[in-house]
C-alpha positions as CSV (number, residue, x, y, z in Angstrom):
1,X,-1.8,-16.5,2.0
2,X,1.9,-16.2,2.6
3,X,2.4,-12.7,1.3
4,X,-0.1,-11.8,3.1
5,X,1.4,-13.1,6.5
6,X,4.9,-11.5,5.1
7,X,3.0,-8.1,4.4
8,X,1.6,-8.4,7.5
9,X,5.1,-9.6,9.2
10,X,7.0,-6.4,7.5
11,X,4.1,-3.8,8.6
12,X,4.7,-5.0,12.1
13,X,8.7,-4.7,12.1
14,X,7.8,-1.2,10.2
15,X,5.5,-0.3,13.0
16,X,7.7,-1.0,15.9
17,X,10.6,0.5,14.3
18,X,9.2,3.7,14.2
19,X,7.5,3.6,16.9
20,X,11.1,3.3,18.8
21,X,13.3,5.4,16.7
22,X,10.8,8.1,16.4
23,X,11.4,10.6,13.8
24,X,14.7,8.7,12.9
25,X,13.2,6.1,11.1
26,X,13.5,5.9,7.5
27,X,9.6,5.5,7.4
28,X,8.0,7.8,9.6
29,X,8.3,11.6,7.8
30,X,6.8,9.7,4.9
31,X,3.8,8.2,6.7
32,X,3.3,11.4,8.5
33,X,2.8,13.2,5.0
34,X,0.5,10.8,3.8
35,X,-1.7,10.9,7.1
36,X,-1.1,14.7,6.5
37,X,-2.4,14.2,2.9
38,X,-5.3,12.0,4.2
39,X,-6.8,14.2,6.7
40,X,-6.8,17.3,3.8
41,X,-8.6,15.1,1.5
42,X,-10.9,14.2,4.0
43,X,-11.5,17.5,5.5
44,X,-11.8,18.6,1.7
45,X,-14.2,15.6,0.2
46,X,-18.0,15.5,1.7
47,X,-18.0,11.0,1.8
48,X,-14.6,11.1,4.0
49,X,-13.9,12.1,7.6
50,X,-11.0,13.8,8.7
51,X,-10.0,10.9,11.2
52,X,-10.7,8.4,8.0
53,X,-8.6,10.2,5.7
54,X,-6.1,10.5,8.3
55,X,-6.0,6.9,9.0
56,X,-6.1,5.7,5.0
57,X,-3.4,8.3,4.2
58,X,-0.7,6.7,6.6
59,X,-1.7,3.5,5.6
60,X,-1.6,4.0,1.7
61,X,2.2,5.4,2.6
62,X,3.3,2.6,5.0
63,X,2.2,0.3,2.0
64,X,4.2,1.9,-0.5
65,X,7.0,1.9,2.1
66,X,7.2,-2.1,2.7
67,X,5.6,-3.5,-0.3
């Protein structure tokens, strides 16, 4: 439960931190190619949306960027 609270801890500082630096922030061109990525796979696979895909992408990136 407490990596989970940490996980959850660092996504939030991550979050906020790019959401005031903008595209200064170490993790934001990386998140925005893998929401990039995400939407293409889901406009390209029939079982995923475009939104879905979109959403999943940046969230698989911001993983591998605080894990």
């Amino acid at each position: 439960m407490a990596d989970n609270d940490d996980l959850l801890g660092r996504a939030t500082e991550e979050i906020s931190g790019m959401a005031k630096q903008g595209m200064d922030h170490p993790s934001t061109k990386p998140v925005l190619i893998g929401a990039g990525i995400g939407a293409v796979a889901g406009a390209l696979l029939p079982f995923v949306s475009l939104p879905l895909g979109l959403v999943a992408g940046a969230g698989i990136a911001l993983y591998q960027r605080i894990k």
